[in-house]
C-alpha positions, 0 to 999 in steps of 0.5 A: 500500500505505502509503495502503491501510495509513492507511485501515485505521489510521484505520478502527480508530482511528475505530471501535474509540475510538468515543465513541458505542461507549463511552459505549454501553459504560459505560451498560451496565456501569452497569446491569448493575452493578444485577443482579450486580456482580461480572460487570460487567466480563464485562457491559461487554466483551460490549457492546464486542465486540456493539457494534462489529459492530452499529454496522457494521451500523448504518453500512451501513445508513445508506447503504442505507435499504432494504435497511438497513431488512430488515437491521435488522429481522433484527438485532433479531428476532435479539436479541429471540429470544436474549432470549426463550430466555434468559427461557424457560431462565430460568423452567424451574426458578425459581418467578418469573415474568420481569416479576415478577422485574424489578420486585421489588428484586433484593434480594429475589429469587434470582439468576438468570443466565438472566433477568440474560442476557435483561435484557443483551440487551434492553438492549444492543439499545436503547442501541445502537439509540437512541444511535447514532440520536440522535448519528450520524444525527439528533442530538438532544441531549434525546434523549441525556439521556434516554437517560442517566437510564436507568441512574438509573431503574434504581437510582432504583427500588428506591431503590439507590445508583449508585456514584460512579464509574458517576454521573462515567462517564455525565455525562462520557461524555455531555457528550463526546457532546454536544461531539463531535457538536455540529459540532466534527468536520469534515465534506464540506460544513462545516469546524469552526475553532479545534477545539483551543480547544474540545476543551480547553474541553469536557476542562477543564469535564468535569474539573471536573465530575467532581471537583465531583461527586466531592468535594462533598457532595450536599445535603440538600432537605427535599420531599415524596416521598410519592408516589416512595417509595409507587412504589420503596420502603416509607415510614413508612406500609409499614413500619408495616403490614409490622410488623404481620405481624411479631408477632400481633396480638390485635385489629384496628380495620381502620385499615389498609385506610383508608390507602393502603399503597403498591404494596411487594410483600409476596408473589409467588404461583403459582396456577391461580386468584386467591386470597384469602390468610389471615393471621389470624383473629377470634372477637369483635366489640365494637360500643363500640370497632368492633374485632375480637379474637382468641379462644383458637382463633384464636391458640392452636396445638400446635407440632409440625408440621412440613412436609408440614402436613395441614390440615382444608379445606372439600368433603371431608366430603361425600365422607366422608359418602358414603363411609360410606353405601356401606358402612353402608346403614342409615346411607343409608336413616337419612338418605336418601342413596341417590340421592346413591349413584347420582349420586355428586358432582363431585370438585375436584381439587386443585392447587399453590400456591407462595407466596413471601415478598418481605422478612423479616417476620411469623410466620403463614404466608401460606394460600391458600384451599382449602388441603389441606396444606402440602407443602414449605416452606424454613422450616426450624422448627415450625408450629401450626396453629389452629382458624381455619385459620392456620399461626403459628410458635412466635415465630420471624419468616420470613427473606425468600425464604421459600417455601411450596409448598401443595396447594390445593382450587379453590372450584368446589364448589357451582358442581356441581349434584351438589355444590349438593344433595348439601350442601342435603341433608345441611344439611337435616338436623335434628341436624347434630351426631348425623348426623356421629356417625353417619357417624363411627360407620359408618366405624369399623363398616366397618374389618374389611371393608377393607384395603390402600388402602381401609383407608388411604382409611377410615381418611383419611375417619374423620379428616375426619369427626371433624375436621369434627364438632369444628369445626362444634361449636367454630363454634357455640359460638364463631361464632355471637356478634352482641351479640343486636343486634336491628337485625342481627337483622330485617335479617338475616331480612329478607334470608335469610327466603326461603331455605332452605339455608346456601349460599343465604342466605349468597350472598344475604347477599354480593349485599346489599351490592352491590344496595343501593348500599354504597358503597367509600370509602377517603377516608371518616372515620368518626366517634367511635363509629361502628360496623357499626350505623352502616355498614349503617344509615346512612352505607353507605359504608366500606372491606373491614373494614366489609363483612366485619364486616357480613356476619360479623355478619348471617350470626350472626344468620342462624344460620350460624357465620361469622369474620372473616378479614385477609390478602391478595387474590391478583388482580394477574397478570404475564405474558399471559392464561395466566400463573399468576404473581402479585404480591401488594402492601401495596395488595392487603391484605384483611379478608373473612369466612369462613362455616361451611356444613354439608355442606361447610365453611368458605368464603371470600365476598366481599361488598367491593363493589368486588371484584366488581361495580367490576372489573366497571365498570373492565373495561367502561370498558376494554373500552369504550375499547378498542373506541372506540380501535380505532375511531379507530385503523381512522379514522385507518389510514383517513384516512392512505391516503385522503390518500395516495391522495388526489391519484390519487382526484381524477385518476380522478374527474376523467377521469370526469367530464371525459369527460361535458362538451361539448368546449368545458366540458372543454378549459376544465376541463384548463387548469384543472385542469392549473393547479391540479395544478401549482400555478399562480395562477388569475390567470396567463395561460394561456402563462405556465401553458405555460411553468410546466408545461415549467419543472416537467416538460418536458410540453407543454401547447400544443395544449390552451392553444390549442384553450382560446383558441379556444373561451374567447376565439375563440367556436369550437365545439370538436368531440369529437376535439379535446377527447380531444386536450385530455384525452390533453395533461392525462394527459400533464402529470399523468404528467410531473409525477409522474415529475419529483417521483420524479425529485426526491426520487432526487437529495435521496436521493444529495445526503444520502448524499453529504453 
């Protein structure tokens, strides 16, 4: 009883002040201690309790590797499942996906247990997991430190301090590790000598350690962390370019798409489709200083509004323009849309976007193309919307974690055949203003016809026609402007002369820069002086503010009223192929333009190169090495069973062969063959390779040795009975050596598990 009572007290001793439990424990405390400080106690208890029933699994399956192997793969299913569902649970009411929310600064999100529980999880199985390996089965000292720069990366990437304690915890807990599993503890097979001497010389170089990197300021070293900040947090580069949200800016040069802007995230989105963001818009270009300002309709706005925001947006007017067709037949017959009655048009329904921003700045609010109205948003003062489209505050800056909850139209319009000529037909109308009158007016005419939803949707549809009709009047007077620049002007002809509708010429304007090898440079300077002229002449070579400027210009100069817009592209997805999450970065900044087409509205293009057709360039490259990976992965699957196999292969082929020869060739062939598989010289005499084979297996290989002496040395004619004699000795020592290699690696499994 007293030995039973001594065997328990040394098993509690031995694991509840386990040193690999516990410095296990203070890693995740250190961690957790990152996503919500005051649970890190709760947080650390839960690992110590968690980890010693896991690392009495992990003792048994030390002892037990096959069985240990499925036990473990259960363990971690179960955890990986426990994190799965706190993730899920996590996401049902909270707008952020997972992997967006774990590389956001913490700082910037809204707390969420939900994920913070699966982060524990995860964690907690890899710590355990990895640090128990690395001490207690395979020590492995750099593997341990690591490990211990874990916790650091943590914090190291949103450029948070750890506290100090937590940096003397890890580092000691650390060199206690090293010093314990160094060989200072006794084992069956080996004894440590002088161990209090050097307890005391690892306890007295952790004491001084700790008070070292307690008390000693940390120096100061100049270096350059270009690199490391434009990764984990703003430099001065970010934190300018963030300030240019801030405030409103009445020009803009483009200098901003030439640097790099880092990766800091300025937005994350919730879309059903990627998206161009718009932040600002410009009305006039000055060739002199290759600079866009902002007109009156661009910066000026009634602050009134308040959430829900009905804005105008592109692709109703159409459906406006039947509408008063049905109702006014001799406005159908005026402008002969009564087949386009018949056919009806393809309806784009419309879909929520939920745009969030990261840190506190600017005062437009971030629009989605295609954007209806903004139905909910937390900022709690008034908008002004203006003619370009752009929801700006009254001066007041958006707090961070804003949210902007908007019901967005898909620009999937003209991809409807019914759609594309419907809009080529109203565009082909000779006076655009007169006919949207006139639509106005059969509108207005139908009033007492309707009531109840249908006064409600005539009344929606007047508003939609008369908005329309201010801005295709503001677009002409105000975007049409290209300086009369006449090389802008032929080239402009040259490229849409042979297209009749708006949308036509505008695509082939788009296609332009990507059929006459415009190239994407960020690293190009250009000269004092140089200007769109420039670009689309001579050098060819610029970054979105040039292609944007390009395409407003020639579109001008085509006749089409088009804009110059700066946002945002919505294109870095998080999660698998069907997550509508998105990050949107410094890096994601974007100048595109924006052109009126009749019969439908302002539309987004894009005429950036690299947008489109490079994506396209970098995916086949992906895809390309994606295939040829796979392949050297099927050659390399292939190969590893082919040497695995391998020496089974020859044996078969062997027999084959073997079979075939006269029976003097085949004996000759066994005792080679024999020699071979067992290892044995070429120049041991036949007895000695006898004797070798016994020594190995125990198979005797006699009778083949002597019908080999006979036929090689004596001369005799063998005879085919005793040469399947000679082939059944060889299967037997193939056989036997097999069996005493199983034999073998069975006795090195027990010595360790001994040991």
């Amino acid at each position: 009883m007293t030995e039973k009572r001594e065997n328990l007290k040394h098993f509690c001793i031995r694991t509840f002040a386990d040193p690999v439990l516990i410095y296990v424990v203070i890693a995740m405390m250190s961690i957790m201690n990152h996503y919500r400080s005051s649970l890190t106690l709760i947080y650390g208890l839960a690992a110590y309790a968690v980890g010693w029933l896991v690392f009495r699994l992990f003792d048994y399956i030390n002892k037990h590797h096959l069985v240990g192997f499925f036990a473990y793969i259960l363990l971690f299913g179960a955890f990986a499942a426990s994190a799965f569902i706190a993730k899920e649970e996590g996401g049902k009411d909270y707008p952020i996906p997972f992997g967006l929310w774990f590389l956001t600064p913490q700082s910037a999100m809204p707390y969420n247990k939900w994920y913070v529980l699966s982060i524990f999880i995860l964690f907690l199985i890899f710590m355990l997991s990895v640090i128990y390996y690395f001490t207690r089965v395979r020590y492995r000292l750099f593997m341990n430190f690591l490990i211990l720069l874990i916790p650091f990366s943590i914090y190291g990437k949103e450029n948070e301090e750890m506290a100090i304690g937590y940096i003397i915890a890890l580092c000691v807990g650390f060199f206690v590790l090293m010093a314990n599993f160094r060989q200072l503890s006794d084992t069956k097979t080996s004894k440590a000598v002088n161990k209090l001497e050097m307890y005391g010389s690892a306890a007295v170089f952790t004491v001084i350690f700790a008070i070292i990197a307690a008390v000693v300021p940390k120096p100061y070293i100049e270096a350059d962390r270009t690199m490391i900040e434009t990764v984990i947090n703003a430099d001065a580069l970010t934190d300018k370019f963030l300030k240019m949200l801030e405030v409103f800016r009445d020009d803009t040069e483009g200098e901003q798409f030439r640097q790099d802007l880092g990766d800091l995230p300025v937005y994350y989105a919730v879309s059903p489709m990627p998206l161009h963001i718009k932040t600002s818009t410009f009305t006039s270009y000055d060739y002199e200083k290759d600079s866009w300002r902002t007109g009156m309709c661009d910066r000026t706005a009634l602050y009134d509004y308040e959430a829900p925001v009905e804005m105008y947006y592109s692709g109703e007017v159409a459906d406006a323009i039947l509408f008063a067709a049905e109702y006014d037949s001799e406005f159908a017959e005026k402008y002969g849309l009564e087949p386009f009655l018949k056919n009806g048009m393809d309806h784009i329904q419309k879909q929520k976007v939920i745009i969030n921003t990261v840190s506190a700045g600017g005062t437009s609010a971030p629009v989605p193309a295609g954007a209806a109205s903004l139905d909910v948003t937390s900022f709690k003062n008034k908008f002004g919307l203006t003619d370009g489209g752009t929801l700006l505050t009254d001066g007041k800056i958006f707090k961070e974690r804003e949210q902007f909850v908007f019901s967005a139209v898909p620009d999937l319009f003209f991809e409807s055949k019914k759609n594309k000529e419907l809009a080529a037909h109203i565009a082909a109308i000779e006076d655009y203003t007169q006919f949207l009158d006139d639509a106005d007016t059969a509108v207005i005419e139908c009033y007492d016809a309707m009531e109840g939803e249908l006064y409600e949707l005539r009344d929606y549809y007047w508003s939609v026609l008369t908005n329309n009709r201010l801005q295709y009047i503001k677009a002409e007077k105000i975007y049409m402007n290209y300086g009369n620049n006449p090389d802008i002007y032929n080239l402009a002809q040259k490229i849409t002369g042979k297209y009749e509708t708006p949308y036509d010429k505008a695509l082939a304007l788009e296609l332009y820069f990507i059929k006459n090898n415009f190239n994407y440079d960020m690293s190009y300077r250009k000269e004092v002086g140089e200007n769109v002229e420039d670009f689309l002449f001579e050098t060819k070579r610029g970054v979105c503010y040039e292609y944007a400027t390009a395409m407003t210009l020639l579109a001008r100069a085509a006749g089409i009223p088009a804009r110059y817009c700066e946002g945002f592209n919505m294109q870095t997805k998080y999660g698998d192929e069907k997550s509508q999450g998105y990050i949107v970065t410094t890096g994601d900044a974007h100048g595109f333009p924006e052109l009126y087409i009749k019969g439908y509205g302002w539309k987004t293009f894009e005429p950036t190169r690299t947008t489109e057709e490079m994506a396209d360039d970098d995916r086949s490259v992906v895809e390309l090495m994606l295939v040829a990976g796979l392949i050297i992965l099927a050659i390399s699957a292939f190969a590893l069973l082919l040497i695995f196999f391998m020496p089974l292969i020859i044996h078969k082929i062997f027999l084959m062969r073997v079979k075939r020869r006269t029976p003097n060739a085949a004996v000759k062939a066994v005792i080679h063959r024999i020699c071979r598989v067992y290892g044995i010289s070429s120049s041991a005499s036949v007895h000695e390779a006898e004797s070798e084979v016994s020594r190995r297996s125990g198979a005797d290989i006699s009778y083949a040795a002597l019908l080999f002496e006979r036929g090689e040395y004596g001369g005799s004619e063998l005879t085919e009975d005793e040469k399947k004699k000679a082939i059944d000795v060889y299967i037997a020592a193939y056989t036997a050596l097999e069996e005493a290699k199983k034999a073998e690696r069975k006795s090195k499994r027990k010595h360790k598990k001994a040991a």
